[in-house]
Structures are given as C-alpha cells and as structure tokens.
N, C-alpha and C positions, 0 to 999 in steps of 0.2 A: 243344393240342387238348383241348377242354372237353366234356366229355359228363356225364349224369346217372350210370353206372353200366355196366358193362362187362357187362352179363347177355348172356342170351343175346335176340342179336336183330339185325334189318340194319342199321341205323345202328352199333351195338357194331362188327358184326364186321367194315364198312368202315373206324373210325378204326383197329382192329389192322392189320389189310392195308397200309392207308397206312402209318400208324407205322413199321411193321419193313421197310416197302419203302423209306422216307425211312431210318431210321437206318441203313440198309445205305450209302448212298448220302454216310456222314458226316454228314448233316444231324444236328442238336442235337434230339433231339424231348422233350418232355415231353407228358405224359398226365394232368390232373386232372379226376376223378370230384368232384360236384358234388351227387348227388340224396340224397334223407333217407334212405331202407335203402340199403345198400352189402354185398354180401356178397362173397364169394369172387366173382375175377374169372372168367367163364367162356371167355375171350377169350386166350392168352397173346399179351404183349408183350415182345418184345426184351431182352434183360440191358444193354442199351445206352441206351431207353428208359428216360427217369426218368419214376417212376409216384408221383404225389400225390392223396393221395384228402383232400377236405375235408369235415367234419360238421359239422354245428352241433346246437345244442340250444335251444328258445325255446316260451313255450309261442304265442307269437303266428307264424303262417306270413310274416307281413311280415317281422318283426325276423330270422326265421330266415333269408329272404332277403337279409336288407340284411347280414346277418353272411358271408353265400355272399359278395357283391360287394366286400367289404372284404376277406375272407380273400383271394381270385385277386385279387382287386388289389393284395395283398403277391405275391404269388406272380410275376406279373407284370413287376413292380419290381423283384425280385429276379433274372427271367432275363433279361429285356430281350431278347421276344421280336422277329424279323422279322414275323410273322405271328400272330394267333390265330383259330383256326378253331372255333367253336360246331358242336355236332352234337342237330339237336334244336329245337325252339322257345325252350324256357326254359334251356336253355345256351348256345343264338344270343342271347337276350335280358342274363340276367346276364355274361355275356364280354361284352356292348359297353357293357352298364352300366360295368363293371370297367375298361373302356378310356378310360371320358373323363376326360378331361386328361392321359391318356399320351403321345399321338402314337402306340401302335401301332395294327397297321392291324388289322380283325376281318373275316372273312369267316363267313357266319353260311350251314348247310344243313341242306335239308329231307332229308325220309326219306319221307315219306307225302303224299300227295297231301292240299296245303293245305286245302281245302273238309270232307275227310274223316276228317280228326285230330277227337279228340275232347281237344279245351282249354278250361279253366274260361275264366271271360268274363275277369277278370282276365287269363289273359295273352294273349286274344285283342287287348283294348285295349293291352295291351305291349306286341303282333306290330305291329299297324298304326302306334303310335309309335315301335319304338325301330327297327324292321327298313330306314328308309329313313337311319339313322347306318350303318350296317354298308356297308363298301365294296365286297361282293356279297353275292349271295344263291343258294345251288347247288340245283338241284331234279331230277329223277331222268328227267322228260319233260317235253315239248313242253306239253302241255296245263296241267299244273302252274307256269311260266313265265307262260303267259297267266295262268292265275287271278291270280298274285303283280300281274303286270303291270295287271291292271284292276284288281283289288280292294284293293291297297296302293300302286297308284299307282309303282311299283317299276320301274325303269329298267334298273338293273345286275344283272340274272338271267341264269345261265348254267344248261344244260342240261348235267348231267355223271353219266353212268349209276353203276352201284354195279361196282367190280370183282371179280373171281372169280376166284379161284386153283386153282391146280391142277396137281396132285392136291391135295383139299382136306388142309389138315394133321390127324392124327388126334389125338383127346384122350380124355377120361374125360365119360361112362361109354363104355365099347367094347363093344362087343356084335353078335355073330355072328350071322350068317344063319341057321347050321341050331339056335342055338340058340330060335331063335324059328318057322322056319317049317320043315315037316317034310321038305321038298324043299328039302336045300341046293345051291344053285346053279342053282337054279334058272332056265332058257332062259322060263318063262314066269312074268316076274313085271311085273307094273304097279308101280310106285311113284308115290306122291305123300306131299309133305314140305312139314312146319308147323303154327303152334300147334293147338291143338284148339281152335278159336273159329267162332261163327257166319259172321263173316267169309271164312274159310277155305273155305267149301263144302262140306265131306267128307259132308255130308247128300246135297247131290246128285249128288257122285261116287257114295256107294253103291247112290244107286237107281240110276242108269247100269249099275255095275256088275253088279248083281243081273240085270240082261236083258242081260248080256253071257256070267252065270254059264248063260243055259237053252242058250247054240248052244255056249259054251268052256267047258267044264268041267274041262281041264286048264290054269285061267289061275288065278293067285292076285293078294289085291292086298295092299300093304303102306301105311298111315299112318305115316309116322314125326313124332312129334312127341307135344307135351304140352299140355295144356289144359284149361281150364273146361265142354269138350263133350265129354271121354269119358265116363262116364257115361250122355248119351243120345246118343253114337255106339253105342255098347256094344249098347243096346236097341235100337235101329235096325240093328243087326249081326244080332243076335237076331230080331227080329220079321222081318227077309229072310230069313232062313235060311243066313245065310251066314258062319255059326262055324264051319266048317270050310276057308274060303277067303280070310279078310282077316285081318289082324293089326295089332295097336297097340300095334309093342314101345317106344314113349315117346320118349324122347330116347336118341340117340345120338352117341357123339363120333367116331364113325368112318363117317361119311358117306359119306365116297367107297365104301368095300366095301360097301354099300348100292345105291348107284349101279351099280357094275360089275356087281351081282350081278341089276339088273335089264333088262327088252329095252323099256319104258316107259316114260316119263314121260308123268302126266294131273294138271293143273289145273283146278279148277272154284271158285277164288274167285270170294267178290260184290266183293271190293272188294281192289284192291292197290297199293300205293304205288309199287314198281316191277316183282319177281319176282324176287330171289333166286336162288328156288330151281330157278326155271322156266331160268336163264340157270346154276347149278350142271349140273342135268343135260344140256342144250347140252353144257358143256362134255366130258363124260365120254360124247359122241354119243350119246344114248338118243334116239331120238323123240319130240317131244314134242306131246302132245295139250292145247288151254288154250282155256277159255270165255275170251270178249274184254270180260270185267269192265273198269271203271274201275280205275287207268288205264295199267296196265304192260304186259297181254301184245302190245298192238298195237304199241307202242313194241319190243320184242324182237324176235317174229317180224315179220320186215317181211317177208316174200314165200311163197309158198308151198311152195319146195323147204324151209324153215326149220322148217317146223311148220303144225301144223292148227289154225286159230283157228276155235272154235265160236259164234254169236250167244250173250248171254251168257242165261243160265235156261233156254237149250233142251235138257232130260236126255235125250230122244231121240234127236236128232242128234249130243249126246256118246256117248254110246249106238251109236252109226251108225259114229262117226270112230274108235271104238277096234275094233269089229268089224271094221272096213277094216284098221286098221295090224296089227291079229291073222294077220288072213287072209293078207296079201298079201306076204308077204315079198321082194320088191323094193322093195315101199314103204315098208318099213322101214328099208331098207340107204342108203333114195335121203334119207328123211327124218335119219337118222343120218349122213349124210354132210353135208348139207346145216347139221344143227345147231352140226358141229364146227367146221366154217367160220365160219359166224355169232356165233360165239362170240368170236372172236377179236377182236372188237369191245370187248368187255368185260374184256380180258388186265387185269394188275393196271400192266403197260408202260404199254399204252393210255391207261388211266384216270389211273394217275399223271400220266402229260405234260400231258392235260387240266388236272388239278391244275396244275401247272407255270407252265404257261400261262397262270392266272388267278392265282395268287401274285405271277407278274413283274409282271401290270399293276399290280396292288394295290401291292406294294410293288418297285418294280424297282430301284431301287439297293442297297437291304440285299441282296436273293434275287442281282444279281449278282455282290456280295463273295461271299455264304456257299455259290455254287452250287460243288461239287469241279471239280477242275484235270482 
C-alpha cells in the first residue's frame, strides 16, 4: 500500500482502516510512505503492519522522482507482493512506474473527485499516460467513474466508498468538551468537522448559523478541525456576534466524544470528494444536515429518511433545514435513526469485501493461496 504520507486526512486514514482490518485477517501488509516532508504518522498502524517510509534528496524534482521509483522498486522485489495498491494520483503513478517488468499487479485510487484535484500539468499528463497500465482504478462515486471513463478513456473503474469505523479509535491530541465549550454535554450542540479551507464552507455554515442564533439561543456550534481560514473564520465569528456561541477547538483525536456529545451534524462544503465526516457522524446517528456540493453528499444520503440535502449555496434554506431539525424533535429521532441504518453501507466489513472483490479479479490465483483457511 503506497501513499505519500500518513498525515492527517481521507485517503491516509482509509489505507490505516484497511491495513489493520487486512492484517487482522493474517494477510502480509506492508505500508510505504513515498512524499518529500514525512513527519510523525498521524494514523496508527498495526504492530503487525511493516511500515517503510522512503526519502530522497535531489535538487532536480525529476531525479527525486525517478529515485522514489527505483527505491519501491527494491522494495517491491524484495516482498513480492500479490497486489500493490497506490493511494493518491502520484503514488497511483510511481507504484506502476515501480511495477514495470515485475509482473505485479497495481491497483491505483482516487480520493477526490478527478476534475477537482489540484495537480501540476506534469502529473496530469502522467494520470492520462500511466492510469490506463494499472489494472483498476477505485474512485469514491458514481460521477467520478464517468469523468475517469470519458476523460482517460478508462474501462476498469470501480466505484468503492471510503469506510468508517466505529467507535472512531481515539488518539493524541484529546481534548474535552467542557474544556472548550462552557456547557459540557451539551443536548444542544451542532457539530461540523474539517480542514479550515475555503473548500470546507464554514463561511456559510456561520452565516446560516447566525440566523439560526436570533429564534435558538440556546444552540452552540462547534468547527472542529485546522486550517489556512481560521483566522478570517475568527473575524467572521466576530463581525456576527457570535463569540459567545461557536468554537474552533482545532484538531482533535478524540472524535467520537465529539460526536456523542453533539444532537447535529451540518455540512456546507463547495466541493467534496466523498464525505468522511458527513458518513462518521451517520455513524454515531446524529442527523445530518449537507448542501448537495460536488460530489459526495448526494452519493451518501440517498433518500430522505437519511438526511437533509440542501441545493448547494443556498444559506437560507440551510438556515431553514437546521431550524426544522432544532424544533422538531421527532424529526430528529426519525433522521437519527435513519442515519444509523445508512451507515452500515460504509462498515469497514462492507468496504473491505468490496476491496476483496476487486483484488480476486486483479490477481485471483495469488489472493486464492494467501486468502486464510
């Protein structure tokens, strides 16, 4: 399994989920990190999991690459894997670099809705050359598939959601509800979770919010997450007046008591690859409120006992949908009910066998030696 870096993030935290769900399962797994900064994993993997992290040093970004491809192509040689699996564009690219004249097989996946990745031209012309060697291609929805399918000419695209565990496992930094918000346990908390980025929304969740604060005034909201927009979230917290009811305690590694300790979940990305976090809170039944951005939450909530899909940019009618799930308490209980069900879509069971199922074809004689008795 090839990735750039175990930071925090979706692509990261599906190859650990797999990982530790495969190595449970005796499968052999190995894990090498590939991108130029490398720090502390923020992901833990398995004690069973063999974790190789490869650097280079060059001052041309070619030769720095062509040394990545040489390095995992020892690496390679050395495990004689059944499978190797890219996570990423430029780790789906140098893993099938690394594969020619192996004979192993490479399945290469997306995380981000193709069209909407931001990649230098360079491996854009990579993607369209090397992506039709790889013997699939995993992408997160339906719509992502087609773009591969027109735009790369791409045959062998499977559609395989991201999975979610749970209880999420807890890590560092841990950090408590009442030490951030002055009503611990709060019955009336909003949550919404992810970077601090334009991307993200949180500009138009707070104006939402703000005309949610003149009818509920005993509702709080929480941001969790880190980013390049605190700052003018901050000021935009400020110029609403609403320092005394939202909070941006940053990152936390204890997610789920996050979760539990809130009665909402509200999405208002412009743009998502699949939803994460929209499909975490699902799981831990919150109801959940989500603008129908490109291209994940229509892909999740499929029906409306699931969740509230709002047309995407309209802050009024977000506005509207969370005033309704405030008020009505059945229809909280009915949406929370409905989420947990739906969820089960995305178990890490679920996902794995997907997985499964796409390894047997790719390579079906090795995966039937090494599947356990």
């Amino acid at each position: 399994m090839v990735i750039g870096a175990l930071d925090p993030g979706g692509a990261e935290r599906v190859l650990a989920v797999l990982a530790n769900h495969w190595v449970e399962r005796d499968w052999a797994i190995t894990v090498v990190t590939v991108g130029d900064e490398q720090g502390e994993d923020f992901y833990r993997l398995g004690q069973r999991v063999q974790r190789i992290s490869l650097r280079t040093t060059s001052w041309s970004k070619v030769f720095k690459n062509v040394k990545k491809i040489i390095l995992l192509r020892r690496v390679l040689l050395a495990s004689g894997p059944d499978v190797v699996i890219g996570f990423m564009p430029s780790a789906n690219i140098l893993a099938s670099l690394a594969c020619i004249g192996t004979g192993f097989k490479c399945i290469g996946s997306e995380h981000t809705h193709p069209p909407l990745a931001t990649l230098p031209i360079i491996w854009r012309v990579l993607r369209r050359v090397i992506y039709p060697r790889l013997g699939a291609v995993t992408v997160m929805t339906s719509e992502s598939a087609e773009w591969l399918k027109t735009n790369l000419s791409l045959q062998a695209v499977s559609v395989i959601p991201n999975p979610v565990t749970f209880p999420i496992e807890s890590g560092e930094p841990e950090l408590a509800l009442d030490r951030v918000i002055a009503q611990q346990d709060s019955p009336n908390l909003i949550i919404s979770v992810g970077r601090l980025v334009p991307e993200k929304g949180f500009d138009r969740l707070l104006a939402a919010f703000r005309m949610v604060r003149d009818d509920a005034t005993n509702w709080s909201l929480v941001i969790v997450g880190e980013g390049s927009c605190r700052e003018a979230l901050e000021r935009q917290i400020d110029d609403l007046g609403l320092r005394d009811s939202v909070y941006l305690p940053g990152l936390v590694g204890n997610l789920g008591d996050w979760y539990c300790g809130a009665s909402i979940f509200v999405t208002a990305s412009r743009v998502e690859g699949f939803g994460n976090t929209l499909v975490e809170a699902m799981t831990y039944g919150l109801p959940v409120i989500a603008m129908d951005c490109d291209v994940g939450p229509r892909n999740i909530i499929l029906n409306p006992s699931e969740g509230i899909l709002i047309p995407d940019g309209d802050v009024q009618l977000l506005n509207s949908a969370i005033q309704r799930v405030i008020v009505d308490e059945d229809l909280r209980a009915k949406l929370s009910q409905g989420a947990r069900a739906a969820s089960k879509r995305y178990s890490v069971g679920a996902v794995a066998e997907s997985w499964e199922r796409l390894i047997e074809e790719i390579a079906p004689l090795e995966m039937a030696n090494a599947s356990p008795q």
